[in-house]
N, C-alpha and C positions, 0 to 999 in steps of 0.2 A: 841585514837579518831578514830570513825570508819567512814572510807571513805563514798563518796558521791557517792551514784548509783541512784539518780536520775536524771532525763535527764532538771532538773534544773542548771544553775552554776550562781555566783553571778556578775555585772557587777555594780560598783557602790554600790549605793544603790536599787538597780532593779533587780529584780530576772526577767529571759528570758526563755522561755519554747522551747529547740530544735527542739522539733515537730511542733512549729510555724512556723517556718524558713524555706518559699522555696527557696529550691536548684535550681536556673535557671541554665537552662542546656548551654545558650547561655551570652557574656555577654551584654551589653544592645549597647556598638556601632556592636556587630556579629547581633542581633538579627534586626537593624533596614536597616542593605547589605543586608540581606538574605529577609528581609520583601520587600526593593525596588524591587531585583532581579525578587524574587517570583511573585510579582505586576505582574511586565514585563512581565515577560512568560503570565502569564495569559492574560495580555488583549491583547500580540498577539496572542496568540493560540485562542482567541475569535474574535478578527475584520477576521483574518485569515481566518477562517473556516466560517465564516456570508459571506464574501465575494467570499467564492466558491458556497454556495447556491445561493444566489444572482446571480451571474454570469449567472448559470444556468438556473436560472427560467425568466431571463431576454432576457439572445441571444439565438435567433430562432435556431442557427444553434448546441447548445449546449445542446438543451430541444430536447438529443435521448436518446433511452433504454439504452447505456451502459453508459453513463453516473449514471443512475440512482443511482448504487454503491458508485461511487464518492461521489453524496450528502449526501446517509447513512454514508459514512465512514467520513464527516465530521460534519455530526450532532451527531454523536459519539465522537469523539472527541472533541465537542461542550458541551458536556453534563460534559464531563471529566472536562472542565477549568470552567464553572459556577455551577457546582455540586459535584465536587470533589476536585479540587485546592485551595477551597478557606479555605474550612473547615483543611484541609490536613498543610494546611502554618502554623494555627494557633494550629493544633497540633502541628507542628514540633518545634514553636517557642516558645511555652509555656512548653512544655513537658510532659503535662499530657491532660484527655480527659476533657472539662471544656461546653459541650454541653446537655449533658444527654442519660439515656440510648437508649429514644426513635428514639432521631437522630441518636444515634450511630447504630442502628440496618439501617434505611432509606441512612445513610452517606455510611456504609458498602455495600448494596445490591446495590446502584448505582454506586460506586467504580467497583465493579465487573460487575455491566450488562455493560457500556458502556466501560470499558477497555477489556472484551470479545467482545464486538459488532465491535471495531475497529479491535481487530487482526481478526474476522469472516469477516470483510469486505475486509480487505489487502487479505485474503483464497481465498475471494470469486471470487475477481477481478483480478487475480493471473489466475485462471480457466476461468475466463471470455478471459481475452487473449491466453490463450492456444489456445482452439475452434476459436479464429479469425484469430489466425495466420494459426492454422493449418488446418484450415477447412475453409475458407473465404467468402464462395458461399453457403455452405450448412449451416452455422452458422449465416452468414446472415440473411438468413432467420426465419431461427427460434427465432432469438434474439427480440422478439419481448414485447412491455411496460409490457402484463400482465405475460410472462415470467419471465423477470427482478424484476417485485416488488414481484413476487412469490420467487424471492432470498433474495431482501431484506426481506421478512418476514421470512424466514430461518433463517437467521442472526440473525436475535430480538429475534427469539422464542428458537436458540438455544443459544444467550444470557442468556434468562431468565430462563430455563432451570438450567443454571448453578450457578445463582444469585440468586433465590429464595430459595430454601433448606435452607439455613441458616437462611432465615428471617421467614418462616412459620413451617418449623418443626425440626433441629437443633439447632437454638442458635446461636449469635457470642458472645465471650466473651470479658465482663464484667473487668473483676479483674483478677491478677495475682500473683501468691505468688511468692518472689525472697529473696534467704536467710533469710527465715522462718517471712516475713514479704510478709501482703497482699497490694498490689498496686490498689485501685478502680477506678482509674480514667485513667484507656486504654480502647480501644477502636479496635479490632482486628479481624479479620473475624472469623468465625468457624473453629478450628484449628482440630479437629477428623481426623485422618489419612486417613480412608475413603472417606473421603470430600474431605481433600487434594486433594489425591493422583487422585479422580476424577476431580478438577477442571483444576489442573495444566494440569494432559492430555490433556482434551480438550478444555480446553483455550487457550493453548501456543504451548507442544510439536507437538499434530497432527495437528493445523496450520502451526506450522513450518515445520513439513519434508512436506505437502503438498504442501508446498510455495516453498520448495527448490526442490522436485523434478519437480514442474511443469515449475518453471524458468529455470531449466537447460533443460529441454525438448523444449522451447522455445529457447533456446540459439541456440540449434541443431538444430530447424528446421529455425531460422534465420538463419544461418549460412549456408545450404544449398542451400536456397533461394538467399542470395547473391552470391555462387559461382555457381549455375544454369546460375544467370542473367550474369556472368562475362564470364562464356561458351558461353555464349549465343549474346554476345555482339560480344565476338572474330569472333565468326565465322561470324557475319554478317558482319563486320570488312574486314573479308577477303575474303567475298562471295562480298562487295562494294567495293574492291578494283581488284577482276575479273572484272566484269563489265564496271570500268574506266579504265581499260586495254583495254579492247578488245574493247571500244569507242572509241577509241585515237588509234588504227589502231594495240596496241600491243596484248599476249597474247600467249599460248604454239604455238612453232614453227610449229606444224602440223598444225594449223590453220591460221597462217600466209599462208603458202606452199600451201594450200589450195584455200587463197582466192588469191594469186596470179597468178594461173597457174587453173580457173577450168576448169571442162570439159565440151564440148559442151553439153551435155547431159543433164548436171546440173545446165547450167547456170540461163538458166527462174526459174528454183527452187528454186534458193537460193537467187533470185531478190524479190522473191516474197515472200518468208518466214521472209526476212532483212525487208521488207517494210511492214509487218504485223506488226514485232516485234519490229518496230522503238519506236511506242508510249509507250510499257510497258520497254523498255529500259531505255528511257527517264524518266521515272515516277521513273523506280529503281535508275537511277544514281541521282535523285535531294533526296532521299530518304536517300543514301546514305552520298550525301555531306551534310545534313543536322546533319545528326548522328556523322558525323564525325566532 
């Protein structure tokens, strides 16, 4: 009797065709944690990011240039949880692409534009504090609305930049072949090495060493800034505690010796220079006990 090699086996009286049979990748109480879970994220990452806009466009004191980044980098991430997460869940949870190929081209290129628009925004605002910290007065100024949206369109255009190639003249694929068997239903961006290796650049790593060099550039120039002020404190410290000395009748003993014993010569002098300098004395020591 010669065996059975077709991907028929008998069950009953019911013949079962194995290629019928999906394989869920999840089992049905995994797929309906991971469906809540997923929800969650999503509608907060969406009230989240509404209500930083909002915030914005609402309080006067909130509706300034640097801000501007802020609300690109959450309308970015906005587009990520109503454009990308939802489709993305029901990949994950079904395990194959069950949309078509047209979404999966449109599903793909905004996966990329706004997950590059958010790390170009975290870049962008990253160098926007550099110049505020390190430049205060002269960056001031210059930071002005049509400056700022002249960044944010940087951000978009070199989003798009990086997001469109696959949709108008590369390709994303389609189908996969895995142990001499074709897979039609994925769904995967433009996988060409050249592609890659250009997206991943500048999507991810030159945001990141720009981020980490300019934060740690930041670090250092805070960290100056506070031991300036901490110099800077001392010494007035102990320039307000001369002053409540020498008020209170103390103060280096040559000045003491001095004002006990002066000389006729000098005395109208020093009557007259103490009685000038009463009122900026006075001004320094309330100056001082207040700091103190």
């Amino acid at each position: 009797m010669e065996p059975n090699t077709s991907n028929e086996f008998t069950n009953g009286t019911q013949y079962v065709n194995v290629t019928d049979i999906e394989l869920s990748i999840y089992t049905p109480f995994e797929s309906i944690v991971i469906t809540i879970i997923l929800v969650i994220v999503i509608l907060v990452t969406i009230i989240g990011n509404i209500l930083v806009c909002v915030a914005v466009c609402l309080v006067r004191k909130l509706r300034r240039p640097c801000n501007y980044l802020l609300v690109s980098l959450a309308v970015s991430d906005l587009c990520v949880a109503i454009l990308v997460m939802p489709m993305a869940m029901f990949y994950e949870i079904k395990g194959k692409w069950i949309f078509g190929e047209i979404v999966c081209n449109l599903w793909v290129s905004f996966d990329v534009l706004s997950c590059t628009a958010s790390i170009l925004n975290l870049c962008m605002i990253s160098v926007d504090r550099y110049y505020a910290i390190t430049k205060p007065l002269e960056y001031g100024v210059k930071r002005t609305p049509k400056r700022m949206l002249f960044c944010v369109f940087l951000v978009w255009f070199g989003s798009a930049c990086i997001s469109l190639p696959p949709l108008l003249i590369l390709g994303n694929e389609h189908s996969i072949t895995e142990n001499d068997k074709t897979n039609d239903e994925v769904c995967i961006v433009c996988q060409s090495f050249g592609y890659q290796l250009y997206a991943t650049l500048c999507s991810f790593y030159i945001p990141l060493a720009v981020m980490m060099v300019v934060y740690y550039k930041i670090f250092r120039a805070a960290r100056r800034i506070v031991l300036d002020e901490k110099r800077a404190q001392s010494h007035l410290e102990a320039h307000c505690y001369l002053e409540i000395s020498v008020k209170n009748g103390g103060g280096p003993p040559e000045n003491r010796i001095s004002s006990h014993s002066p000389s006729p010569g000098n005395l109208n002098r020093s009557n007259h220079r103490s009685s000038s300098a009463s009122s900026t004395t006075m001004v320094n020591i309330a100056l001082c006990l207040y700091l103190l």
